[in-house]
C-alpha positions in Angstrom: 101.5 45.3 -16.3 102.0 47.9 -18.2 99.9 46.2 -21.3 97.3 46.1 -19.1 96.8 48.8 -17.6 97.0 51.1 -20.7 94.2 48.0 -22.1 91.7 49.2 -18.7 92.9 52.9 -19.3 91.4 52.7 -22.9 88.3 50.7 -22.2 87.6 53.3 -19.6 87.9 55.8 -22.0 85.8 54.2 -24.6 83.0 53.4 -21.7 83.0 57.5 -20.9 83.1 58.2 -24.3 79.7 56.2 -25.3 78.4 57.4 -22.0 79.3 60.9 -23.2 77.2 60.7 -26.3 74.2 58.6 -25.5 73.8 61.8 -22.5 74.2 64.0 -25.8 71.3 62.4 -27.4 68.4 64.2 -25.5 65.0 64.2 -26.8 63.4 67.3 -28.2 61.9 69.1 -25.1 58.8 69.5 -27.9 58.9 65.7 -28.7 55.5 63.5 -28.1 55.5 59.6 -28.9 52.6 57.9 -29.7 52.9 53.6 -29.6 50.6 50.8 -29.2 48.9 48.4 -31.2 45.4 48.4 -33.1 44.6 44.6 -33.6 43.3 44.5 -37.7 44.5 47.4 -39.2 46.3 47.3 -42.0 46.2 50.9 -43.4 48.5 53.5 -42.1 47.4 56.7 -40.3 47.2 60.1 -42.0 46.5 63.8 -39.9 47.1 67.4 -40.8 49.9 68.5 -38.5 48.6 71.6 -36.7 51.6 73.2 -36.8 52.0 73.5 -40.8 50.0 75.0 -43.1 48.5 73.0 -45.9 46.8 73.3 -49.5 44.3 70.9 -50.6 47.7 69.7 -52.9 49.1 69.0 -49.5 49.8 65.9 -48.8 49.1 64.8 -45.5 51.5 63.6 -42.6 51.6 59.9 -42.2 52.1 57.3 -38.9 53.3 54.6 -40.1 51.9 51.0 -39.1 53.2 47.9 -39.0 50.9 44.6 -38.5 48.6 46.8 -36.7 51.6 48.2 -33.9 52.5 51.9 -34.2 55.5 53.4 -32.8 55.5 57.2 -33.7 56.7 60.5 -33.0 57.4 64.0 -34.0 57.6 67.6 -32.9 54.4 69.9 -31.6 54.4 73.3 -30.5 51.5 73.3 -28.2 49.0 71.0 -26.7 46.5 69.8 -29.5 43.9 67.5 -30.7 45.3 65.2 -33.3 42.5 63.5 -35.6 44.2 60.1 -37.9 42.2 58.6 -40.4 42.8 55.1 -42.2 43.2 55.0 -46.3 39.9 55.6 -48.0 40.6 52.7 -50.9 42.8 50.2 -48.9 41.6 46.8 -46.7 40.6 49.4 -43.9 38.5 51.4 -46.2 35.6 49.9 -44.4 36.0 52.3 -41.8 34.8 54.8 -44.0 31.0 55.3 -43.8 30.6 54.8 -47.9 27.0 56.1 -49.5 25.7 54.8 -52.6 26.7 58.6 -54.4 30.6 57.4 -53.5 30.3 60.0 -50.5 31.3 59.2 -47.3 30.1 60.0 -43.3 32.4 61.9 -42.0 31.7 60.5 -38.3 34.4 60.6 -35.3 34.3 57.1 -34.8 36.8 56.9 -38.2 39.1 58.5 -36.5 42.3 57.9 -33.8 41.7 60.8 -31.7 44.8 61.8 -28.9 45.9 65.0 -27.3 49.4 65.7 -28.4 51.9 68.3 -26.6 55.9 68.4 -25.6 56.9 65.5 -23.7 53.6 63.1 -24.1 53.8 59.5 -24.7 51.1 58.4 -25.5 50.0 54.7 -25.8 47.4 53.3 -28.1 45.3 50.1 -27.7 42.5 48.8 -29.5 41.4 47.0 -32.5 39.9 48.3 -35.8 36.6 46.8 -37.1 34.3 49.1 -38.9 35.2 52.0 -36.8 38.3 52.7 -34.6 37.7 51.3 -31.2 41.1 52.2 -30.0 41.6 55.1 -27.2 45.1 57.0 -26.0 45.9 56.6 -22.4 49.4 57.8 -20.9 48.2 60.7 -19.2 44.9 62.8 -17.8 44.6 64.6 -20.9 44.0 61.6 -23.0 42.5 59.6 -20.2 40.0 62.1 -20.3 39.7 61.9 -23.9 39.4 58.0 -24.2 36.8 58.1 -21.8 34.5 60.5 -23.8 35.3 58.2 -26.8 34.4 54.8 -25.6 31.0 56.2 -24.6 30.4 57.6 -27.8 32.1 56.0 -30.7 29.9 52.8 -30.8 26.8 55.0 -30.8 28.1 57.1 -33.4 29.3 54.3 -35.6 25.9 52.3 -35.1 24.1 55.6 -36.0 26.2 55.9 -39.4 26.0 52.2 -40.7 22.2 53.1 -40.8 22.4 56.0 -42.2 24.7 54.4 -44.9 22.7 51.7 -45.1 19.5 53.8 -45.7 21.4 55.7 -49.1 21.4 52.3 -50.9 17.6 51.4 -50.1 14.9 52.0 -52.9 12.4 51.7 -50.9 11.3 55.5 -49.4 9.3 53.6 -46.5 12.6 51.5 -45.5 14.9 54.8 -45.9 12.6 56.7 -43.4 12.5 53.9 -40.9 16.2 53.7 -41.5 17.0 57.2 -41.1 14.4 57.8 -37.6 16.1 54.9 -36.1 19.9 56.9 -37.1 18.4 59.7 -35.3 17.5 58.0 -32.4 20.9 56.5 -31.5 22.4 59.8 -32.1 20.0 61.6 -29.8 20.7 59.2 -27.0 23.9 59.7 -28.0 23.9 63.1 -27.3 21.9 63.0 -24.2 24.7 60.8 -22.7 27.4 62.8 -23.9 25.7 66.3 -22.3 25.3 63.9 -19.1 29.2 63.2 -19.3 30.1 66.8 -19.9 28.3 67.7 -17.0 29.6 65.0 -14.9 33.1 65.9 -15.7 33.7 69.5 -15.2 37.6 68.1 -15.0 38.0 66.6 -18.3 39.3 68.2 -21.2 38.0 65.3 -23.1 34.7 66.3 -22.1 35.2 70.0 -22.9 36.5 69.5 -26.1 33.8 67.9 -27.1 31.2 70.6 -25.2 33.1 72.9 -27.7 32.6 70.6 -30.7 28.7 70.1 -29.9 28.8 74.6 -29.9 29.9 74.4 -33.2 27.7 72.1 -34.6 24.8 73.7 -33.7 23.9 70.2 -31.3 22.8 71.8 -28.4 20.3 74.6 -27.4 22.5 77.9 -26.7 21.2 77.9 -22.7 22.4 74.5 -22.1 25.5 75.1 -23.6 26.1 77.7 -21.5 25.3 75.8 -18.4 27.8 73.5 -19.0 29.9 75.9 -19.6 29.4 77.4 -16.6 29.9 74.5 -14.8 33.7 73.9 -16.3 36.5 73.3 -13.8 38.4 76.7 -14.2 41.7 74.8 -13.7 41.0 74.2 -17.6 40.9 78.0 -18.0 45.0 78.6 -19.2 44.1 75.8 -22.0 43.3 77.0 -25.6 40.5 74.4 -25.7 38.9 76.3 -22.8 39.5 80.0 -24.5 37.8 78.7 -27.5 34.6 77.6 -25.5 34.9 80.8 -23.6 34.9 82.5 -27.2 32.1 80.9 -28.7 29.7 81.4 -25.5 30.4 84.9 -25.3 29.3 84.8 -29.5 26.4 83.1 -27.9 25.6 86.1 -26.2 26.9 88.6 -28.5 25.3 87.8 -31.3 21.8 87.6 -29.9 18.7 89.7 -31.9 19.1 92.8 -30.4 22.1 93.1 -29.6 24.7 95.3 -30.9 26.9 93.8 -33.2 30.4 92.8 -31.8 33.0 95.5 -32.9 35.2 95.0 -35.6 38.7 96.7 -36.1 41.2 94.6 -37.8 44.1 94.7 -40.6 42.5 91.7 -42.0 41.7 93.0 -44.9 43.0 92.1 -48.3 44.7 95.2 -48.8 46.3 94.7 -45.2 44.4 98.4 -44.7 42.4 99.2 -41.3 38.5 98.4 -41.5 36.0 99.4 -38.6 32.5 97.9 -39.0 31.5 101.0 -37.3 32.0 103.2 -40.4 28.9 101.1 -41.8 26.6 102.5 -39.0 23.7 104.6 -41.0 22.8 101.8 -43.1 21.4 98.4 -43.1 24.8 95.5 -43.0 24.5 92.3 -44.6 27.4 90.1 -43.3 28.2 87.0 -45.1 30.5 84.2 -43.7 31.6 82.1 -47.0 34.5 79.8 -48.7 35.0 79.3 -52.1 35.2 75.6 -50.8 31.3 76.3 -49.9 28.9 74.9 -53.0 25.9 76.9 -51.3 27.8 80.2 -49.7 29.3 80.4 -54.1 25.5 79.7 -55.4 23.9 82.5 -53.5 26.9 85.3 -54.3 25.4 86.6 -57.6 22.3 87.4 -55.4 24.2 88.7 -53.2 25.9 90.9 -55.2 22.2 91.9 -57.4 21.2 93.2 -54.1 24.2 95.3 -53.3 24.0 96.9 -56.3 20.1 97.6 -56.6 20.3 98.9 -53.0 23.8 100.8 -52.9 22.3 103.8 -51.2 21.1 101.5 -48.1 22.6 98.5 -47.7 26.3 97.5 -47.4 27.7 93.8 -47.5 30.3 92.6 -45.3 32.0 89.4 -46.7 34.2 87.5 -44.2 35.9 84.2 -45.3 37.3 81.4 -43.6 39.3 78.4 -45.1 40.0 80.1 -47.7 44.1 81.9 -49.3 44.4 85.4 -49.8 45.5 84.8 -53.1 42.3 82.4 -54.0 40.3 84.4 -52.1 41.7 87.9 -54.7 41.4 85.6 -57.9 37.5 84.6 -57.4 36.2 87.9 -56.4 38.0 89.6 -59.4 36.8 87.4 -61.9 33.5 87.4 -60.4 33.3 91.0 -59.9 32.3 91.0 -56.4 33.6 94.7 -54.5 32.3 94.7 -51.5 34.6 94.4 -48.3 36.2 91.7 -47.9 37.7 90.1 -44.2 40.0 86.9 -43.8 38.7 84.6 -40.5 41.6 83.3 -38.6 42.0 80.2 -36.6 43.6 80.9 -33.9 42.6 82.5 -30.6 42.8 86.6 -31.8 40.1 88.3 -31.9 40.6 88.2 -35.6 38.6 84.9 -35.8 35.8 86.1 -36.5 33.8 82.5 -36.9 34.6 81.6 -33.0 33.3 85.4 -32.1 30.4 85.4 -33.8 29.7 81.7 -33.2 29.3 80.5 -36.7 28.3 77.2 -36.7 28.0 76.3 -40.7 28.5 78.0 -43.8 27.2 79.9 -44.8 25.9 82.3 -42.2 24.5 85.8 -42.9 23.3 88.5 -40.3 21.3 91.1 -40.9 22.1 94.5 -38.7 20.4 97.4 -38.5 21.3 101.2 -39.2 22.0 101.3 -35.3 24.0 98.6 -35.5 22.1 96.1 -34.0 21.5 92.4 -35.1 18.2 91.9 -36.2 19.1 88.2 -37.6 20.7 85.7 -38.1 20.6 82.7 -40.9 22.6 79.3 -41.6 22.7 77.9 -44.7 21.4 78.7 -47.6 18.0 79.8 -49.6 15.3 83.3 -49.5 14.7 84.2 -45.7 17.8 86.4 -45.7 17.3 87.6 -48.9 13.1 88.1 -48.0 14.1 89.9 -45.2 16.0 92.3 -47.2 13.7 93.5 -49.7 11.3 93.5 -47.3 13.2 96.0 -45.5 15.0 98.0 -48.0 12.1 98.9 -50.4 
């Protein structure tokens, strides 16, 4: 009797003891999931964790997959967009919209798109063909999300075979016919996607993507503010939703005639204060660039011919984005460009000078006036800016 019940006394113990630590094995209150299964795929998944910083020599964060099922998860500080792409060289490199010059589309149909945050678990289902036609579900977020995708993704990815498909034609009459038909599908594209966006005043799917089309320059600057307008403000705590809310008031801002948005920041490279307003009195020639920017690099001898033929009336303004302090030191040193220089961030501050001013490609230069107001603005590269200039300063 005794036997036994010392046996049942430490078989109890043993049963509280595993219960003790399995209750000790919480999950990360910042923890998301993501599992499923994309029929095909072979490759595994590669994104750029937003919560680390990375070089170009960076390598990339992988989720792993197994006979096309993925069962993932890590940490996340916040609630983000996560974009995974497939191996450019492997069995899945089909996904990759390939030109004849070894280039590639860089369309959103290559992509696994999901919102990540603490706590999500996500699910995944799909199959890969020559895109990924596979969509998160688990919650509204991504519900939202999937639902923008499925309407655009085979649009998009029918657009871009063409498109690819038209870069190894010889013939200029096929390539045209090729490349109007591209455009077609991707204007009906669009036209469905401002339909769903306005439909969907809920979604942040559908907001994300009203953002995305901002930046792009895909959508006239009155209808993006309509949409805007129309946004559920039960979005308005989300970053996705500041972000929008920055870039339409750079819509506004920025507009010929305005005055130019005020600048006071520390981001400088010498960490020093700089106040745009200490340029008023002369003409202001600011220049969003990246070293990573063939064009914005091209055009910054000129750049710096005409600030020093016109010192006494004309003062440039560089502000870069992408781009390390350090890198950003090193090329204007050996290049002997002076002239102010400001670092872009990425986040919500109002240091991020590219969401403020709606930038929308690089590079972007506007001309303001001695009173400090904008009298243009020009993306990409070649002579109007530079037309302008002497125009006004001789």
């Amino acid at each position: 009797m005794k036997i036994y019940i010392k046996a049942t006394i430490f078989v109890l113990t043993g049963l509280l003891l595993i219960t003790s630590c399995k209750k000790t094995e919480k999950r990360p209150p910042n923890q998301f999931t993501l599992e499923g299964e994309i029929k095909g795929l072979k490759s595994d998944f590669f994104f750029r964790h937003p919560d680390k910083e990375y070089t170009r020599e960076t390598p990339p964060d992988t989720i792993h997959v197994i006979d096309g099922k993925i069962k993932f998860s890590d940490t996340i500080s916040k609630l983000s967009l996560i974009r995974a792409y497939t191996d450019y060289k492997d069995e899945d490199s089909k996904i990759f919209k390939k030109a004849a010059d070894g280039g590639y589309f860089p369309v959103k149909s290559m992509y696994l798109m999901f919102f990540a945050y603490p706590g999500a678990d996500i699910k995944i289902q799909g199959e890969a063909s020559d895109f990924i036609d596979a969509y998160p579900s688990g919650d509204a977020y991504n519900n939202s999300l999937a639902a923008v995708n499925r309407l655009t993704f085979p649009n998009i990815n029918k657009s871009a075979n063409l498109m690819v498909k038209a870069t190894y034609e010889k013939d200029s009459v096929v390539i045209e016919q090729l490349q109007k038909k591209a455009e077609e599908i991707s204007k009906k594209g669009r036209e469905a996607l401002i339909e769903h966006v306005r439909e969907h005043p809920k979604s942040l799917g559908a907001l994300w993507y009203l953002e995305d089309m901002i930046m792009r320059g895909q959508i006239e600057d009155t209808v993006a503010i309509d949409l805007f307008n129309n946004v559920s403000k039960e979005l308005s705590d989300l970053s996705f939703y500041k972000t929008a809310e920055t870039r339409i008031q750079g819509i506004r801002a920025t507009a010929e005639g305005m005055p130019v948005p005020a600048i006071k920041t520390n981001a400088t490279l010498e960490g020093s204060e700089f106040d745009i307003a200490s340029f008023k009195g002369k003409y202001v020639l600011i220049d969003f660039w990246g070293i990573w920017c063939g064009p914005c690099v091209k055009e910054m001898p000129k750049v710096k011919a005409f600030q020093e033929k016109y010192k006494d009336k004309l003062v440039v303004l560089g502000i870069n984005s992408g781009d390390t302090k350090e890198k950003i030191e090193e090329f204007i040193t050996d290049n002997g460009y002076d002239w102010q220089q400001l670092m872009s961030d990425r986040g919500n501050t109002p240091d991020n000078f590219v969401t403020r001013f709606n930038v929308k490609g690089f590079p972007t230069k506007f001309i303001v006036d001695p009173e400090g107001k904008i009298m243009k603005r020009y993306l990409g590269g070649g002579e109007d800016a530079f037309e302008l200039l002497e125009e006004l300063l001789n």
